[in-house]
C-alpha positions in Angstrom: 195.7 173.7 116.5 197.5 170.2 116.6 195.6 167.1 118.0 196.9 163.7 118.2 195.0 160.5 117.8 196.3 157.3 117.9 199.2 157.2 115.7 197.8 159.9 113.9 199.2 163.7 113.8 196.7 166.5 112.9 197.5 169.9 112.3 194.7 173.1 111.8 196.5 176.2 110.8 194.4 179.0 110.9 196.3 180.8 107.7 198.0 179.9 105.0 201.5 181.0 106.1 201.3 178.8 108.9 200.4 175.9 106.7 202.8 176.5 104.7 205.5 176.7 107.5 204.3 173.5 108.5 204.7 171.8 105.5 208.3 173.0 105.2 209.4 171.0 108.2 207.2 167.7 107.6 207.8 164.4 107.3 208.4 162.3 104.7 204.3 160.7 105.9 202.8 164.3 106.3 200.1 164.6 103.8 197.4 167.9 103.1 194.0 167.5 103.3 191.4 169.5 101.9 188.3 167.2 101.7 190.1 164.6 102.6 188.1 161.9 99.9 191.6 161.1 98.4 192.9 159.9 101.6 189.7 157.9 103.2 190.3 156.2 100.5 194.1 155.0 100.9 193.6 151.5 102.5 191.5 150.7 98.5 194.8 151.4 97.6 197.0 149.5 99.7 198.5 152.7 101.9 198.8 152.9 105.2 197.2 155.8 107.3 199.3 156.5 109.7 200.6 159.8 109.3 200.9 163.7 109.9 197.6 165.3 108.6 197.7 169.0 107.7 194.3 170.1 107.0 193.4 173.4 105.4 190.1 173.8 106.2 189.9 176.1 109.1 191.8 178.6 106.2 188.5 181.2 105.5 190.0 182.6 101.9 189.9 178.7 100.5 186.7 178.6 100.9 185.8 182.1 99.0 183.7 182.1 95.6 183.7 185.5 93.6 182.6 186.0 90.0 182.7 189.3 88.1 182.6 190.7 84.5 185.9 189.0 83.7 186.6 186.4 86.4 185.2 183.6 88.6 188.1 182.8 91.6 187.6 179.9 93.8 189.1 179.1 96.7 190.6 175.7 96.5 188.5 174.3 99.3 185.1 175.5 97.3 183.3 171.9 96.8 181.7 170.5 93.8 178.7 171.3 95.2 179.4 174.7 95.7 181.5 175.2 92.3 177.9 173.7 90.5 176.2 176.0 93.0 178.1 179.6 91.3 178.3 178.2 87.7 174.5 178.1 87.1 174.0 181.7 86.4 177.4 181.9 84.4 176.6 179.9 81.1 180.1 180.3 79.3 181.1 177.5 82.2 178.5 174.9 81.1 181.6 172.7 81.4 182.6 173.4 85.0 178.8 173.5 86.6 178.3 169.8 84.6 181.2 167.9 85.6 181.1 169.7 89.3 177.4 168.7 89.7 177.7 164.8 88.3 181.5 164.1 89.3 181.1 160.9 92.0 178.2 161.2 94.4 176.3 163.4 96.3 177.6 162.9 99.5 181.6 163.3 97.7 180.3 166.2 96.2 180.0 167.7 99.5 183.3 166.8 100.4 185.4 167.2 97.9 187.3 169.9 96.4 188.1 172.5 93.8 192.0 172.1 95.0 191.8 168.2 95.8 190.3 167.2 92.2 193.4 169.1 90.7 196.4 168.4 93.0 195.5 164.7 93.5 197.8 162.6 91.5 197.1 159.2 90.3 193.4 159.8 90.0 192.9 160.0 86.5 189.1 160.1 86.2 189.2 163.4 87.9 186.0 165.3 86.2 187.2 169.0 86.8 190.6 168.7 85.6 189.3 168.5 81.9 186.6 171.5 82.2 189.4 173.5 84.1 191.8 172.9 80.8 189.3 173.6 78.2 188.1 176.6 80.0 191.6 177.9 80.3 192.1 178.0 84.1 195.0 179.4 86.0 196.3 178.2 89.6 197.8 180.2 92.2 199.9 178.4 94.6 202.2 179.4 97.5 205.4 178.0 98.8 208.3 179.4 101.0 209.6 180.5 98.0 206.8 182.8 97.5 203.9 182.7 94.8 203.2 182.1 91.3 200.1 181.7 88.5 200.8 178.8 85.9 197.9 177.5 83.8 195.9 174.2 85.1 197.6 173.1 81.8 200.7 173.9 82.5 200.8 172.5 86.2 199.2 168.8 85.7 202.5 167.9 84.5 204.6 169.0 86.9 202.7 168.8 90.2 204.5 165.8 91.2 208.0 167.8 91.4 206.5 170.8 92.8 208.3 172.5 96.2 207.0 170.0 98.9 205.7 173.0 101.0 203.9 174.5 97.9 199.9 174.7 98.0 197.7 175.5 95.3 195.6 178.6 97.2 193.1 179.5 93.9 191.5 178.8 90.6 190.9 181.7 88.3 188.6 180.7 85.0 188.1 184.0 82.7 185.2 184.9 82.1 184.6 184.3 77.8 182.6 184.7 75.0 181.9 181.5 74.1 180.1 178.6 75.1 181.4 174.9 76.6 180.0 171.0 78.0 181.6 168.3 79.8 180.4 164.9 78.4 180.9 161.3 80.5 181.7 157.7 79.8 180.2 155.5 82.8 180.4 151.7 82.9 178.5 149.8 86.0 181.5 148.4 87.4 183.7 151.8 87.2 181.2 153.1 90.1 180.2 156.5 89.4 183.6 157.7 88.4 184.1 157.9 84.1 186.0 156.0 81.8 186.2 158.6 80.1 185.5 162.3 79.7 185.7 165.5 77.6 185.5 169.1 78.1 184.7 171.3 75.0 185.1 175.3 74.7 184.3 176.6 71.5 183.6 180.4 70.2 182.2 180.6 66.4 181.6 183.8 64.4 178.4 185.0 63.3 178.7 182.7 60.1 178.8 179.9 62.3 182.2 179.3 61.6 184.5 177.9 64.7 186.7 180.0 65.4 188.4 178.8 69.3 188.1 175.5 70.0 189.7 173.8 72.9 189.0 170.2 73.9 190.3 168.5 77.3 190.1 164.7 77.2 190.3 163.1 81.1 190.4 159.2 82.0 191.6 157.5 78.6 195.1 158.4 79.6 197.0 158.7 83.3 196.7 162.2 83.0 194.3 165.2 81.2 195.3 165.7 77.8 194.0 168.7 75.4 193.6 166.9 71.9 195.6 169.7 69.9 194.9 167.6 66.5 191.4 167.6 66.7 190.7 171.4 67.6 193.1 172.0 64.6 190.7 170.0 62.4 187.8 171.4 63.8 188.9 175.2 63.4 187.6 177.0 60.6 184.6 174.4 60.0 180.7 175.4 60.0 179.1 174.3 63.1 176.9 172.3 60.8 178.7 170.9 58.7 181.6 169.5 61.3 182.2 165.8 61.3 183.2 165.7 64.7 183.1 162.0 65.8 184.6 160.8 62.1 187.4 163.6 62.4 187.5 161.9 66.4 188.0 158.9 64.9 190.4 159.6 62.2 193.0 161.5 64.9 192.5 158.2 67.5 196.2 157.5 66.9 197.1 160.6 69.2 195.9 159.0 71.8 197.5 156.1 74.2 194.9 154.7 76.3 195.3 153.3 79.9 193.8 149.3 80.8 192.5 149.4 84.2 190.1 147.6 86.1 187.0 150.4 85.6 187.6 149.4 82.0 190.3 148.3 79.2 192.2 151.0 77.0 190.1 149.6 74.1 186.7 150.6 75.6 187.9 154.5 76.0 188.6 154.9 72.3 185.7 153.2 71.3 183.6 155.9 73.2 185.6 159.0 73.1 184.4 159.7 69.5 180.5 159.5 70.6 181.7 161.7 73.5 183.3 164.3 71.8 180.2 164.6 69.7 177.6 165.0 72.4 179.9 168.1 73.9 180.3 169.2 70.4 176.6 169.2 70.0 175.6 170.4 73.4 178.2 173.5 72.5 176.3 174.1 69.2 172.7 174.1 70.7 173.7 176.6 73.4 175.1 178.5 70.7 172.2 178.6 68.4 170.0 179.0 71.6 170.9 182.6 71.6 171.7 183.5 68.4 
């Protein structure tokens, strides 16, 4: 279905095929809407809105949620509100169901999307980006050119330069042994959105000893970064005996922080130690909750 209003162009495939043929002969103006909060947003950010919309939501396998013994799958249209919806009963993704249910505002939350948060470039304080890199998350996305899995690590980097026609279809998050928390940095004048944010995954043997550790750092940078020098530190500690926001503050240097006008570079490192900690320690009483 195609209606046109005003100088505006909008597209409703029913499939994802057809999406994806439509894509392949857009415009250089065509954008793809999921939620579409990215793009009520574009005059904030000085860009016209006259253009060719293709919107994905009359797709019915984007919206699908399924979880079993080894895997949730989300559809990339699945809201916040539904991704914190499914995650309650699946403690391992403490991570995913906190930064789906506190990311922006209710009414956002409603709106916007599994796929959006992820694909959206130049929205650094995106909240599920982090929890989707700690919790080691995989992508599916379809082009022309056919499909193809890469990590949610793996494809931050490069989504700019991906195939113009390509869309990301699903999120796959194993399911793990271990236990993981998203923690937020809020100012008053940054809105609901954070300054800065972590994701923490974490597994420790039955000595207490950490054995996987994987930590996701969102907002202090332009993009989601996983702070390899810190889960190397932390690896092989006692849960009780970690340092975390001293060995944080130590292995600062690894990180290059963004001024903006939410809040200066400056004000992101100062926090992102106490952050770490407070996932670190939400982690450890989860962990100690059912041992």
């Amino acid at each position: 279905m195609t209606i046109t209003y005003l100088a505006n162009t909008y597209h409703h495939p029913l499939s994802i095929e057809a999406a994806v043929s439509l894509l392949g002969d857009k415009a250089a103006d065509t954008v793809l809407i999921g939620g579409a909060t990215w793009v009520m947003r574009a005059p904030l950010r000085d860009q016209h809105t006259d253009r060719v919309f293709v919107s994905l939501a009359k797709i019915p396998e984007l919206h699908h949620i399924s979880a079993n013994a080894t895997h949730l799958e989300l559809g990339a249209l699945v809201t916040h509100q539904g991704l914190a919806a499914a995650t309650t009963a699946l403690p391992e993704m403490a991570a995913l169901a906190q930064a789906a249910a506190h990311s922006a505002n209710p009414a956002i939350r409603r709106l916007a999307t599994v796929g959006g948060n992820i694909c959206t470039q130049g929205f650094a304080a995106a909240d599920l980006v982090p929890a989707c890199v700690a919790l080691a998350a995989k992508v599916d996305v379809q082009s022309g050119a056919g499909t193809a899995t890469l990590s949610v690590e793996d494809y931050i980097p490069w989504r700019g330069s991906r195939p113009s026609d390509e869309i990301l279809t699903r999120v796959c998050i194993p399911r793990q042994s271990g236990k993981s928390a998203h923690a937020r940095g809020l100012l008053r004048r940054a809105g609901e959105y954070p300054v800065a944010n972590v994701s923490l995954y974490m597994e420790a043997g039955a000595d207490g000893v950490i054995e996987v550790i994987r930590i996701a750092v969102g907002a202090v940078e332009t993009s989601v970064k996983r702070w390899h020098a810190l889960e190397r530190a932390l690896k092989g500690q006692h849960l009780a005996k970690a340092s975390v926001a001293d060995l944080a503050q130590t292995l600062m240097t690894d990180m290059t922080p963004r001024d903006g006008i939410d809040a200066p570079g400056w004000y992101r490192l100062r926090i992102l130690p106490q952050l770490v900690e407070r996932a670190f320690a939400d982690v450890v009483a989860q962990i100690e909750g059912v041992s």
